[in-house]
N, C-alpha and C positions, 0 to 999 in steps of 0.2 A: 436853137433849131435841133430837130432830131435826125438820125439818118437810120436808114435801114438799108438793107441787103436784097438784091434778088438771090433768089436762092442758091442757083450757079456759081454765083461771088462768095457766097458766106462758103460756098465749099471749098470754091479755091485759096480765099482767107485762111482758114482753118490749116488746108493741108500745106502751107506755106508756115507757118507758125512749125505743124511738125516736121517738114524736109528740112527747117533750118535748125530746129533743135537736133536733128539726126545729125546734121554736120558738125555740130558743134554745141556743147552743152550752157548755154545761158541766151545763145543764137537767137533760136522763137523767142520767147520774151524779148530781147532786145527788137526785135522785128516787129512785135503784139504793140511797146511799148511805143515805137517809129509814127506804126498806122496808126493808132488813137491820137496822136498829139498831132499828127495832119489831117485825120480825118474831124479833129478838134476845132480847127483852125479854118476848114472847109465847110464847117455848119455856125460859125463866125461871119463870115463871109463869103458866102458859094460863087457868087460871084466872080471872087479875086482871080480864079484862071482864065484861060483865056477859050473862047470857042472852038474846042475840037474838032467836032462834028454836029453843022450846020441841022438842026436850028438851036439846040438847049443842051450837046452833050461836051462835058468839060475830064480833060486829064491832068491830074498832076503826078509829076515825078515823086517816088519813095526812095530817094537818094540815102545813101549809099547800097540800095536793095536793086537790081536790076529792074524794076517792077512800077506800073503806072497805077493808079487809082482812078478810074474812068467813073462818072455821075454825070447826075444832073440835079434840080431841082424840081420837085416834082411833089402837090400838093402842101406848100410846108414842110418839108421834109428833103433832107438829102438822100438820092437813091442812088445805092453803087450797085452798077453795073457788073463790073468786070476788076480783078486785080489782076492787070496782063503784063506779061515777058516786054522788056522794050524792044524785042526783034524776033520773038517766038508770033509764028501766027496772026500777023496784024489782021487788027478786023473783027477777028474770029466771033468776039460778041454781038458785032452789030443786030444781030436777032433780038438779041434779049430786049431792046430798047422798045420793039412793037409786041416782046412779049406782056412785059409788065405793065403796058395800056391795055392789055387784055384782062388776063389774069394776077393782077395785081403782084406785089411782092411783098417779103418778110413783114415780118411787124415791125414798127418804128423801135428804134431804141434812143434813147430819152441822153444827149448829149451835151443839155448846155441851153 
């Protein structure tokens, strides 16, 4: 299965790869390396978490990163929503979920 990004995710993706390089020089990579092998793992089996938020949106922990990976399944594809804080701002995505039944999100990327 493949998964894609709303666009909001790929950003905070992104600048999470470089706030942890800033702290520490191998940090992003190690972080880059983290989310691919869960987000691997996730387009495997989308299913395997458990229901976050009722009806299709699912979290899982990026242990030892303070940080959650929030999706769902959505046409074939896994859609991340959000890379959120585990105590920054809860919630704060919940928009994006009725955005991208609108205007759609990222292009798939081909994982497996």
């Amino acid at each position: 299965m493949t998964y894609r990004f709303h666009p909001a995710a790929e950003a905070e993706h992104l600048g999470q790869i470089a706030f942890y390089e800033s702290r520490r020089k191998g940090l992003g990579g190690r972080y880059r390396d983290h989310f691919l092998k869960i987000v691997q793992g996730v387009c495997e089996r989308p299913a395997q978490y458990p229901i976050d938020h009722p009806p299709d949106i699912r979290r899982v922990r990026l242990r030892p990163f303070p940080l959650s990976l929030i999706y769902r399944e959505r046409d074939g594809a896994v859609e991340i929503l959000a890379l959120a804080h585990y105590r920054r701002r809860p919630g704060y995505w919940l928009g994006r979920a009725a955005e991208t039944k609108q205007e759609g999100a990222s292009s798939p990327v081909n994982r497996g």
